[in-house]
MIPAVO-821204 format. One line per field, with one value per residue: residue number from 0; x, y, z of N, C-alpha, C in turn. Coordinates in nm, 3 decimals. Example, Ala and Ser with C-alpha at 12.3 -4.5 7.8 and 13.67 -1.06 7.14 Angstrom:
MIPAVO-821204
resi	c(0 / 1)
n_c1	c(1.319 / 1.285)
n_c2	c(-0.569 / -0.225)
n_c3	c(0.780 / 0.708)
ca_c1	c(1.230 / 1.367)
ca_c2	c(-0.450 / -0.106)
ca_c3	c(0.780 / 0.714)
c_c1	c(1.320 / 1.290)
c_c2	c(-0.330 / 0.003)
c_c3	c(0.780 / 0.787)
This chain:
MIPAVO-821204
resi	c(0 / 1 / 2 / 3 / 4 / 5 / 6 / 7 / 8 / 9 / 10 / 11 / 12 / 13 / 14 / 15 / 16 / 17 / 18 / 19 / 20 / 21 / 22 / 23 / 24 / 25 / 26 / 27 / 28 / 29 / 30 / 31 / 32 / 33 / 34 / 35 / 36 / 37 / 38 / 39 / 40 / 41 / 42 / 43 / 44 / 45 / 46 / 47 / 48 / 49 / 50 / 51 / 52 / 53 / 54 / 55 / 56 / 57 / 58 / 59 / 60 / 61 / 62 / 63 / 64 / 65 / 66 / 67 / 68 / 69 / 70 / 71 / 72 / 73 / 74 / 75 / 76 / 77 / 78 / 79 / 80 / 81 / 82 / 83 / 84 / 85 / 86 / 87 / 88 / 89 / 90 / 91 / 92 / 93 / 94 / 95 / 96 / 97 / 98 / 99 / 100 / 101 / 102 / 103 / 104 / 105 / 106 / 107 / 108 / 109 / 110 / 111 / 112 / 113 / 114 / 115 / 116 / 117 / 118 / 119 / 120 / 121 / 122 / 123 / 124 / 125 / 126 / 127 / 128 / 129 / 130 / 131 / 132 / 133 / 134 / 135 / 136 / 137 / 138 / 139 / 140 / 141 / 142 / 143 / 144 / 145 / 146 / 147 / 148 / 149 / 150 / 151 / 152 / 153 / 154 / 155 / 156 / 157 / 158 / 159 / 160 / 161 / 162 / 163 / 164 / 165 / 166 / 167 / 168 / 169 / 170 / 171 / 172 / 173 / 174)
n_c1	c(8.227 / 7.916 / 7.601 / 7.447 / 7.448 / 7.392 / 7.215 / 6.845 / 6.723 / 6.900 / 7.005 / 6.995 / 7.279 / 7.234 / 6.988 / 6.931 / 6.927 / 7.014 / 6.830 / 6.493 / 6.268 / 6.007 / 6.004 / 6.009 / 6.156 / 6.114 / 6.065 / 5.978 / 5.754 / 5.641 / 5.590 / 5.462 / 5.204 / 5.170 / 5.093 / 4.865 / 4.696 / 4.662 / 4.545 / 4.276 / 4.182 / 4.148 / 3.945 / 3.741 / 3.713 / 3.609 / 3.397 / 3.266 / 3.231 / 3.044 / 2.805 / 2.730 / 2.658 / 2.471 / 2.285 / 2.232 / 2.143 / 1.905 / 1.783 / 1.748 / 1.543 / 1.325 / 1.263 / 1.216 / 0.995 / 0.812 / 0.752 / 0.666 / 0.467 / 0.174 / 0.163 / 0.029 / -0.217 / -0.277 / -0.239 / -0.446 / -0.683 / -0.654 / -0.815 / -1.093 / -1.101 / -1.030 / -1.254 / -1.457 / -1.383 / -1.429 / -1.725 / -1.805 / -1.672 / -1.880 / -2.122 / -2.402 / -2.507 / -2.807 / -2.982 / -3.005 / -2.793 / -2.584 / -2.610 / -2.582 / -2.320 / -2.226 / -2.266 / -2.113 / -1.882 / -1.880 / -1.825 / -1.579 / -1.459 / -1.479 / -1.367 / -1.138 / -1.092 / -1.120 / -0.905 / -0.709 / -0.742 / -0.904 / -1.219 / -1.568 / -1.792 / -2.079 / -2.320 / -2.580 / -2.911 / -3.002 / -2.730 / -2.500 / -2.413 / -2.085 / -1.861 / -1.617 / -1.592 / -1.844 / -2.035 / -2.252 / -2.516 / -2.778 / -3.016 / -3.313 / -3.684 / -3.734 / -3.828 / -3.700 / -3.396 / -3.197 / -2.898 / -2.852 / -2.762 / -3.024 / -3.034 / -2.810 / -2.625 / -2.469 / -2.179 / -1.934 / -1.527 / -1.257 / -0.900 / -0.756 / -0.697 / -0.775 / -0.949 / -1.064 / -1.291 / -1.541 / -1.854 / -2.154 / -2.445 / -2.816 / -2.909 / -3.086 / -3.300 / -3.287 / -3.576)
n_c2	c(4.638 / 4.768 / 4.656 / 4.856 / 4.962 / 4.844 / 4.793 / 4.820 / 4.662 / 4.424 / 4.095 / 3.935 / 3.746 / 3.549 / 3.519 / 3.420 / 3.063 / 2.774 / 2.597 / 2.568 / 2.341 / 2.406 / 2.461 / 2.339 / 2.082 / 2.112 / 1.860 / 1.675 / 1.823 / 1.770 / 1.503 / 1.451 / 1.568 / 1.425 / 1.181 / 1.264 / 1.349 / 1.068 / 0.946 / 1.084 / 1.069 / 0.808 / 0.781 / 0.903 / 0.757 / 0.521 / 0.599 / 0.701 / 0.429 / 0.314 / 0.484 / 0.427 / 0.149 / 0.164 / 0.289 / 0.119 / -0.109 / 0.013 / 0.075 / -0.210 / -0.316 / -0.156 / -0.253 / -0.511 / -0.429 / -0.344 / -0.561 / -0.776 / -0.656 / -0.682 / -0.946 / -0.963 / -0.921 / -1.084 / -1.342 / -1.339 / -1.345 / -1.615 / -1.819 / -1.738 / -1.845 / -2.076 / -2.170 / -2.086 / -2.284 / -2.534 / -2.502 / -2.537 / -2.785 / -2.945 / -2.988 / -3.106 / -3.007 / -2.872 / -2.592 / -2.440 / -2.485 / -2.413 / -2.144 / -2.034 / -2.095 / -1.925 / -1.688 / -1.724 / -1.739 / -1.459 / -1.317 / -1.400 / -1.238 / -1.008 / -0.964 / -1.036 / -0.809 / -0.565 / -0.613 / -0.545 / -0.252 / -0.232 / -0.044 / 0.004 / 0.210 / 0.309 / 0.529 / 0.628 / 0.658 / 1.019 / 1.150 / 1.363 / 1.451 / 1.361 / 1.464 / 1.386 / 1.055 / 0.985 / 0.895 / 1.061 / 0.891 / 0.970 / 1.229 / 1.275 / 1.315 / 1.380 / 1.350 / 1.506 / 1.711 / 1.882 / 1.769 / 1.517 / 1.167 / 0.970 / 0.709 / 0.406 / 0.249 / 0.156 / 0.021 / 0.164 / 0.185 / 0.235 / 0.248 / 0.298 / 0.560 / 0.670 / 0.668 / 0.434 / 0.296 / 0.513 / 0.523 / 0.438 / 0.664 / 0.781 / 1.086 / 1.339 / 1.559 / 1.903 / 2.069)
n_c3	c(2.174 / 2.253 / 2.372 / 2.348 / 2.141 / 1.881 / 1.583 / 1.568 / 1.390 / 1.279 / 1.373 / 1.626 / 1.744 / 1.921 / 1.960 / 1.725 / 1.602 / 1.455 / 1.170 / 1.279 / 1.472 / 1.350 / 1.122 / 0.795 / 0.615 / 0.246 / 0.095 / 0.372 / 0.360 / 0.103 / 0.083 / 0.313 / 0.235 / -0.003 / 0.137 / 0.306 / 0.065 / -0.042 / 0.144 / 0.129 / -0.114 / -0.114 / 0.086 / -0.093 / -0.317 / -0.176 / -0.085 / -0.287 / -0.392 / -0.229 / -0.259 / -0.507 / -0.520 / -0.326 / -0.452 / -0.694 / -0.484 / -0.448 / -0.679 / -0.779 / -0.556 / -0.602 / -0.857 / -0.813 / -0.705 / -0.811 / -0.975 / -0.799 / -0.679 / -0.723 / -0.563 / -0.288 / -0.345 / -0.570 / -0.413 / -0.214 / -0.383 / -0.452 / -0.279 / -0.362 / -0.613 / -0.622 / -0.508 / -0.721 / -0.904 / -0.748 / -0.699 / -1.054 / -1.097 / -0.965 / -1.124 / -1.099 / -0.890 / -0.660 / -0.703 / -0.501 / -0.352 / -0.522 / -0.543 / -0.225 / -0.269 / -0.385 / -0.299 / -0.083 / -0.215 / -0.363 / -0.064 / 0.005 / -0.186 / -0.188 / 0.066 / 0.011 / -0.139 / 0.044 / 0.174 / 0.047 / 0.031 / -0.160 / -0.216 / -0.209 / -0.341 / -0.301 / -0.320 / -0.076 / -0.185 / -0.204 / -0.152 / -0.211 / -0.546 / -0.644 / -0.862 / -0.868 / -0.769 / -0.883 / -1.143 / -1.397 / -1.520 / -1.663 / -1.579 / -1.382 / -1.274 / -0.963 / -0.603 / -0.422 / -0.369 / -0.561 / -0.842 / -0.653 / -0.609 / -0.740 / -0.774 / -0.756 / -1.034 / -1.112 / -0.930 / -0.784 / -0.714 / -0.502 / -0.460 / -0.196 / -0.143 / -0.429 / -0.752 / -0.872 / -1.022 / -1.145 / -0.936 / -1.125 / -1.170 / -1.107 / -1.169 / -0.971 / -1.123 / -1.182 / -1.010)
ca_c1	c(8.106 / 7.797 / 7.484 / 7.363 / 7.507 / 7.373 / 7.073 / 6.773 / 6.700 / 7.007 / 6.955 / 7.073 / 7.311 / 7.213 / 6.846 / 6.890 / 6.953 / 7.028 / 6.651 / 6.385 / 6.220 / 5.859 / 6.057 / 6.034 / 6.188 / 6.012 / 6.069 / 5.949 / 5.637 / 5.567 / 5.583 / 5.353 / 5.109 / 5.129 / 5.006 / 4.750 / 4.565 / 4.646 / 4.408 / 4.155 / 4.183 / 4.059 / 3.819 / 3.639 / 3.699 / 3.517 / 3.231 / 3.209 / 3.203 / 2.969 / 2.703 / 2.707 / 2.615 / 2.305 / 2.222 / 2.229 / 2.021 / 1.786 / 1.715 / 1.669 / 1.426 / 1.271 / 1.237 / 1.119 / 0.832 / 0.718 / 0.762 / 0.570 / 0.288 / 0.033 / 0.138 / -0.035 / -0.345 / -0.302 / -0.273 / -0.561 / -0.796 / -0.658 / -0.958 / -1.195 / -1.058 / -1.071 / -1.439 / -1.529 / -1.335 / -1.528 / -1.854 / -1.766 / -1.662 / -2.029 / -2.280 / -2.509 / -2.559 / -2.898 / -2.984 / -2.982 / -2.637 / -2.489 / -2.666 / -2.504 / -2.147 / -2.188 / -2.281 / -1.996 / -1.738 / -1.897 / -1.829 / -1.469 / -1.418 / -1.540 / -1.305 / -0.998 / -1.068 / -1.108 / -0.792 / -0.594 / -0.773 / -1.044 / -1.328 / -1.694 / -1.833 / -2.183 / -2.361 / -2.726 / -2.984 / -2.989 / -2.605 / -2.497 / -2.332 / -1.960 / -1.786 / -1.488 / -1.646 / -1.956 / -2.028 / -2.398 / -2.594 / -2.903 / -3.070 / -3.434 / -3.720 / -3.754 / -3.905 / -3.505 / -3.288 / -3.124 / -2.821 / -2.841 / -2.759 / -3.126 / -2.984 / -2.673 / -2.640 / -2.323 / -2.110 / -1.769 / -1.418 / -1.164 / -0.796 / -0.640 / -0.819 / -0.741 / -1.057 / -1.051 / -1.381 / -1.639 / -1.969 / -2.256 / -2.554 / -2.871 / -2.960 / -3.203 / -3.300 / -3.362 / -3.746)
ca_c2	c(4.694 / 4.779 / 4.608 / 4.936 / 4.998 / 4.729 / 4.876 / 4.725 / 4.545 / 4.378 / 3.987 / 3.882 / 3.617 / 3.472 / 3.453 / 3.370 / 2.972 / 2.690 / 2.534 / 2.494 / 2.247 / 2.445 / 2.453 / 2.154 / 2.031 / 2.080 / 1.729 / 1.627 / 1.872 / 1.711 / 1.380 / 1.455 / 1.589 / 1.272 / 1.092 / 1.269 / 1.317 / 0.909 / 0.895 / 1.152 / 0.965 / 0.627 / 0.810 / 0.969 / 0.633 / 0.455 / 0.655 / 0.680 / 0.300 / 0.282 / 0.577 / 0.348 / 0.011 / 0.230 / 0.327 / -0.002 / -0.197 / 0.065 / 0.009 / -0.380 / -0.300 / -0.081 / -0.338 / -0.613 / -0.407 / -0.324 / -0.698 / -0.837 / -0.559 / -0.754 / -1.064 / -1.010 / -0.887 / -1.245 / -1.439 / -1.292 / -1.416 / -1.779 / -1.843 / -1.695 / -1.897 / -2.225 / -2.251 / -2.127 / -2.428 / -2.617 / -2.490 / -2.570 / -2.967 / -3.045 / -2.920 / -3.182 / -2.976 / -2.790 / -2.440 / -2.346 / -2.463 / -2.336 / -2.016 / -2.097 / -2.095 / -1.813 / -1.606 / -1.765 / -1.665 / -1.345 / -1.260 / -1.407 / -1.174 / -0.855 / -0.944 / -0.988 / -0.656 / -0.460 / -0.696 / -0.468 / -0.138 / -0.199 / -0.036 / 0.034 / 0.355 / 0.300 / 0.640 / 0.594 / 0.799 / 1.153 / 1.190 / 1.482 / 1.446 / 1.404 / 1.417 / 1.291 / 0.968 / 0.968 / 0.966 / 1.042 / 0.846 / 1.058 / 1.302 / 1.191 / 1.373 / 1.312 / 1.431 / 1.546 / 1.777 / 1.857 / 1.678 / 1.447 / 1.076 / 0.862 / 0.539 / 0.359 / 0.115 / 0.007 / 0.075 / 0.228 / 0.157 / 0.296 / 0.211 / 0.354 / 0.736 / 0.663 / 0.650 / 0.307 / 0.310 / 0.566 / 0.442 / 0.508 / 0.660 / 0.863 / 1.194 / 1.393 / 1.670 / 2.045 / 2.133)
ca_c3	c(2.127 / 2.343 / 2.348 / 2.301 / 1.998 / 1.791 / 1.594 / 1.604 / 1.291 / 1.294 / 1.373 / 1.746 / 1.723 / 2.028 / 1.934 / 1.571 / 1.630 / 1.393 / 1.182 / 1.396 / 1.441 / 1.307 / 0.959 / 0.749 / 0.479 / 0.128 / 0.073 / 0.391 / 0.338 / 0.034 / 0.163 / 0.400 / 0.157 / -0.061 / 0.196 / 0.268 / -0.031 / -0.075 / 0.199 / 0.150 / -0.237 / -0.059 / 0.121 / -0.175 / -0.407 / -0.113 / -0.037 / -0.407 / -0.449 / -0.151 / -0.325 / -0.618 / -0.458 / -0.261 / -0.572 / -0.767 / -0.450 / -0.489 / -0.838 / -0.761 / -0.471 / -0.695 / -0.949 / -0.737 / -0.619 / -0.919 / -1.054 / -0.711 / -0.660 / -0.741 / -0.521 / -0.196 / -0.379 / -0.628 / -0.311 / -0.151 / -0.507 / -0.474 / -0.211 / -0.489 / -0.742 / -0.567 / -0.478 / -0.837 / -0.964 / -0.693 / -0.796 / -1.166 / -1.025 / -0.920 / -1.199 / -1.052 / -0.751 / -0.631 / -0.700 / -0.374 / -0.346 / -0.586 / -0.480 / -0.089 / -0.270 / -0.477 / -0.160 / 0.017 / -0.307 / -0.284 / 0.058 / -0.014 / -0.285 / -0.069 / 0.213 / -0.071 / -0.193 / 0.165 / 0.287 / -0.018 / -0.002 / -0.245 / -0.144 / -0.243 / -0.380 / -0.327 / -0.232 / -0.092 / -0.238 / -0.161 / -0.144 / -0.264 / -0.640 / -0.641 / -0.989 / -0.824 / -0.732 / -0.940 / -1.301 / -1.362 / -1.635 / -1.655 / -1.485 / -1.328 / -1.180 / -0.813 / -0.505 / -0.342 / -0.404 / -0.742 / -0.823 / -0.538 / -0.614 / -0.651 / -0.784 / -0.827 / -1.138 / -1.057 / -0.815 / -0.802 / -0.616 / -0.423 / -0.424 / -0.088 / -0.202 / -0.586 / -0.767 / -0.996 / -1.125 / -1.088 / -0.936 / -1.241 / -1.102 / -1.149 / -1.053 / -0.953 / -1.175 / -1.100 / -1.059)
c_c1	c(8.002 / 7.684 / 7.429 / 7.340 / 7.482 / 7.211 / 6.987 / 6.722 / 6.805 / 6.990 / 7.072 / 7.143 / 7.291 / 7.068 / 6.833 / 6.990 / 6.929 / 6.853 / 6.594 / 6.349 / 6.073 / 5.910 / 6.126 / 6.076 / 6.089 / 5.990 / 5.966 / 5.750 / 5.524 / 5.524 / 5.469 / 5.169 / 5.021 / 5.030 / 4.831 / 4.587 / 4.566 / 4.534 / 4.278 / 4.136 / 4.105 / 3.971 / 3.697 / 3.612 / 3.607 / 3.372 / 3.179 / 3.149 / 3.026 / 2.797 / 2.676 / 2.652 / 2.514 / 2.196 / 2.188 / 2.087 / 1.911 / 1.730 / 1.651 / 1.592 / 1.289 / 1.187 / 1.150 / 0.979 / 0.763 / 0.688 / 0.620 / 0.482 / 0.212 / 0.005 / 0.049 / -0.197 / -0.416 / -0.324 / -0.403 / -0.681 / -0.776 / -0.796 / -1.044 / -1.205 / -1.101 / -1.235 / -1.527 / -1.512 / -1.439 / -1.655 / -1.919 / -1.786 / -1.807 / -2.110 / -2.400 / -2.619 / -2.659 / -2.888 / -2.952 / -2.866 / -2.541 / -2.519 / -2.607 / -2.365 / -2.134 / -2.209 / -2.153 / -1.849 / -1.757 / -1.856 / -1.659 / -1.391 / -1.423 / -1.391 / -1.154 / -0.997 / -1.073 / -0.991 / -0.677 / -0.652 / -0.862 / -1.167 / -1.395 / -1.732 / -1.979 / -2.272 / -2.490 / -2.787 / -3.048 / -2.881 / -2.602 / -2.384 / -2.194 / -1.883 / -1.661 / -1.457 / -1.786 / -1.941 / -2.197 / -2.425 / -2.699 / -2.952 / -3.255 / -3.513 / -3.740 / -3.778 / -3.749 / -3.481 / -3.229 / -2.992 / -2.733 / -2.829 / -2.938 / -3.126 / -2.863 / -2.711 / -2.532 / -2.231 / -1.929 / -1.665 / -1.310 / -1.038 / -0.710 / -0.807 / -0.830 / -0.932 / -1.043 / -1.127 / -1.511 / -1.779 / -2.070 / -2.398 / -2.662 / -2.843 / -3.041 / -3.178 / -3.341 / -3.471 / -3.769)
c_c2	c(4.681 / 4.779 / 4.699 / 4.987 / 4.934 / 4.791 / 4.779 / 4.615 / 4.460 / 4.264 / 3.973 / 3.722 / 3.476 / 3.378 / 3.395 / 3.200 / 2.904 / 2.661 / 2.479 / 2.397 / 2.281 / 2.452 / 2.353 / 2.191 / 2.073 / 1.959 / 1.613 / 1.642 / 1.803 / 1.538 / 1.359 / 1.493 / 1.551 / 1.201 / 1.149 / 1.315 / 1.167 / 0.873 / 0.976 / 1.136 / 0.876 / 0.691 / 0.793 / 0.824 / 0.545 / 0.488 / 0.694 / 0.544 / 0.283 / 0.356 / 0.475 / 0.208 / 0.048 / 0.217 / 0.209 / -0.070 / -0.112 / 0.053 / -0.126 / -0.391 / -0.277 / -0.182 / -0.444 / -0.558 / -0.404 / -0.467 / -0.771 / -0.758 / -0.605 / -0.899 / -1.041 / -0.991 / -1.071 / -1.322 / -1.418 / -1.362 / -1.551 / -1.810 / -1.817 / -1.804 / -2.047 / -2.285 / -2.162 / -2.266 / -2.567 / -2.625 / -2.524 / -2.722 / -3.006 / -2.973 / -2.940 / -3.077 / -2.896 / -2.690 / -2.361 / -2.370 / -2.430 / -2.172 / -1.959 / -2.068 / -1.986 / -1.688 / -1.623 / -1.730 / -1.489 / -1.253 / -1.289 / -1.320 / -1.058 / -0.865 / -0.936 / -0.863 / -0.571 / -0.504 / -0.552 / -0.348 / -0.075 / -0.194 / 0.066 / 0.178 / 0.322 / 0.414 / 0.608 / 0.699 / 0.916 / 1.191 / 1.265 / 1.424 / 1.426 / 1.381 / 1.353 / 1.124 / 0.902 / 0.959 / 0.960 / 1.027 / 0.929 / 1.127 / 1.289 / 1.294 / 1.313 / 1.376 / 1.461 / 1.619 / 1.794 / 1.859 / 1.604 / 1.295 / 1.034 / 0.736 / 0.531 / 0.234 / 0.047 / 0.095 / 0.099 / 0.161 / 0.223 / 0.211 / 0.312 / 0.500 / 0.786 / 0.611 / 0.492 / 0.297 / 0.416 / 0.502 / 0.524 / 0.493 / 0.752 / 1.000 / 1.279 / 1.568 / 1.772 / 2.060 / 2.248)
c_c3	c(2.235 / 2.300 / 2.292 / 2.123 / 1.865 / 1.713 / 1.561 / 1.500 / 1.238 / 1.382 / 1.494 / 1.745 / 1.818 / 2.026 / 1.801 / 1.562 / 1.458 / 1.331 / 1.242 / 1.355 / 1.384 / 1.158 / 0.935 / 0.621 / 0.371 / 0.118 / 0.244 / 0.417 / 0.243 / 0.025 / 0.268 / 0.327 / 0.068 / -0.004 / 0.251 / 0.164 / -0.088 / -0.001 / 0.172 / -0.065 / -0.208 / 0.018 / 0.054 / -0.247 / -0.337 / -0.084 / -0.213 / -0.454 / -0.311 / -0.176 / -0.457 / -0.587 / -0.342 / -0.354 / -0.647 / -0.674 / -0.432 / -0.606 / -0.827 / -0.677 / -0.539 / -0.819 / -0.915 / -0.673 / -0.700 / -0.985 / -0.976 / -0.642 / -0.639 / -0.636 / -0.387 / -0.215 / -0.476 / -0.512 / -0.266 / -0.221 / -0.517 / -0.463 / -0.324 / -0.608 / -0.692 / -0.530 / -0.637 / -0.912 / -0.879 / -0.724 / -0.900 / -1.171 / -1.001 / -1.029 / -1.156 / -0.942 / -0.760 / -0.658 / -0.603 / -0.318 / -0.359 / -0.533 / -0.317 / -0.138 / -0.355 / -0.394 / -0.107 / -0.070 / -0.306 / -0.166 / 0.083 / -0.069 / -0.224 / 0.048 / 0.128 / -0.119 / -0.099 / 0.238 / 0.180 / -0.048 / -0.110 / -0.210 / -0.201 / -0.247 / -0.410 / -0.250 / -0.215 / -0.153 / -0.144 / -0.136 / -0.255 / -0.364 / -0.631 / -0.749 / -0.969 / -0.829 / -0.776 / -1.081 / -1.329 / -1.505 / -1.714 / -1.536 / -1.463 / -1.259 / -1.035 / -0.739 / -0.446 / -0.424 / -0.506 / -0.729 / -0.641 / -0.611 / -0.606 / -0.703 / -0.811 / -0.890 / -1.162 / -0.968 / -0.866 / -0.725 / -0.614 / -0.441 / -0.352 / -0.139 / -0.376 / -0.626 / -0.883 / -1.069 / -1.020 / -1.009 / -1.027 / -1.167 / -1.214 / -1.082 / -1.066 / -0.996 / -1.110 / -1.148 / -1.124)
């Protein structure tokens, strides 16, 4: 017979060899397949366990802040606290002493509340109204501007840009 003669879709015995080696087994396919979804199993189970124990010490962070909030602001009022108690301890003492330590708790108390972001809302007079930051008692005639601040009767405060308490003023009516 001659090469020629062989037609063409007709499988060359020369080229058509024993199983390659690019064809596998089922068995050893699925063997192979086992394993790896065993690992990409322990992957997920791990980065699952590891999303869950993020999650958890965030909650207890979470918790503890909210629990100890208040401590560096409490620490801060010890000082305060200690020289009223001192104050308290001597009754005996002078007017102008006690007057001397009530300045000096004062000025304690001021520096604990600007040490944690509490801070003064005292507008001078002729500041321009701010309902944000104001709350106005009455309205007053006055030589200025209408609603302009012309007294404060108590003063306000700030936490950070949070308003805590308004400051209560007057203001100056329209002519």
């Amino acid at each position: 017979m001659n090469p020629n003669d062989i037609p063409a879709d007709h499988p060359n015995p020369e080229t058509a060899a024993s199983p390659s080696a690019e064809a596998v087994a089922p068995e050893a396919q699925l063997a192979d397949l086992q394993a790896k979804h065993a690992e990409v199993s322990d992957a997920y189970l791990r980065a699952k366990a590891e999303a869950e124990n993020i999650r958890r010490r965030s909650e207890e962070e979470i918790s503890k802040a909210r629990k100890f909030a208040v401590e560096s602001f409490a620490e801060s009022l010890l000082p305060v606290k200690d020289s009223l108690e001192a104050a308290i301890a001597m009754p005996d003492a002078p007017v102008d002493k006690v007057l001397e330590g009530v300045h000096a708790t004062l000025r304690q108390l001021a520096s604990a509340l600007e040490r944690n972001k509490v801070l003064e809302i005292n507008p001078p007079g002729g500041t321009k109204f701010d309902p944000h930051q104001h709350q106005a008692i009455s309205m007053v005639p006055a030589e200025q501007e209408a609603n302009t601040v012309v007294a404060v009767l108590q003063k306000g405060y700030l936490i950070s840009d949070r308003v805590l308490r308004p400051a209560l003023v007057t203001v100056a009516a329209p002519k």
